[in-house]
N, C-alpha and C positions, 0 to 999 in steps of 0.2 A: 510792352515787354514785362513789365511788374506786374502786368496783370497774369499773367501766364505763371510764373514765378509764386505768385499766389495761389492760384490754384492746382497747382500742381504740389505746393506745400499743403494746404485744406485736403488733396487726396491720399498724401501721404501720410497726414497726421489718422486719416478716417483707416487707412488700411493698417498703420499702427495700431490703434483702437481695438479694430477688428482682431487682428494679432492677438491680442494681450486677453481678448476676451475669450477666446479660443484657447489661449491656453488656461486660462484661469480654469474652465470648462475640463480641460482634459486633467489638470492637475486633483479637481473637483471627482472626475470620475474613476481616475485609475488606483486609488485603494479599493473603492468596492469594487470594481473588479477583478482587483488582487485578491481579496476576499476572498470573493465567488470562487475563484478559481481553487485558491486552496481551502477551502473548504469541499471543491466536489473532490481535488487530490486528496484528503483525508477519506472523506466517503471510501472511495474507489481499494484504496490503502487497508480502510478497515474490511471493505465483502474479501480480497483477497486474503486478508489476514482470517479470515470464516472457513473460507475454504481449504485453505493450508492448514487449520486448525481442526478442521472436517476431518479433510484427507488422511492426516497421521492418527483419526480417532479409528476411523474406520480401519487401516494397514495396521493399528496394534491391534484388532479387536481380530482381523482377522489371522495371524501370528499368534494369538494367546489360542484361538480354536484351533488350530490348526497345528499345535504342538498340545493340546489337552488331548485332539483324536488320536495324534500318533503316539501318544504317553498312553492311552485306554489300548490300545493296541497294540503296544510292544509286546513282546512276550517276555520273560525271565529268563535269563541269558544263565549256562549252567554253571561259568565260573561264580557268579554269584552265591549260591550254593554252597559253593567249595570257598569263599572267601568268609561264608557269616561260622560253616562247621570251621575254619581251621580261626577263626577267632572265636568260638566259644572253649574251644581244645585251650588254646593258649589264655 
């Protein structure tokens, strides 16, 4: 019976062991892969931040044309006229 008793403590001490080395192991590995991870989250963070950056280059770019064509093409409206004469009169 203490022989049993025995080994069964020698297997519990070895799966301790085991335990303890596994976590060591996990404890070992999961900053760089917190790393990893945030650093591709930053990656990912800055190409949207490109694109968003893009996008509003290109929608002013087309708003600034697009109010120059309609400004080349307005015509003179004829109160205009009558507002620059009756401010030279006065």
């Amino acid at each position: 019976m203490p022989n049993q008793i025995e080994l069964k403590d020698a297997e519990q001490d070895q799966e301790i062991a085991l335990l303890k080395h596994r976590v060591e192991q996990l404890e070992k590995e999961a900053p760089s892969a917190d790393a990893e991870m945030v650093k591709e989250l930053r990656d990912r963070v800055r190409k949207l931040e490109k694109w968003v950056w893009g996008a509003g280059a290109v929608i002013t770019a087309l708003i600034t044309i697009i109010g120059l064509a309609s400004a080349l093409e307005s015509k003179e409206l004829p109160i205009t006229t009558e507002v620059t004469s009756y401010a030279k009169i006065n």
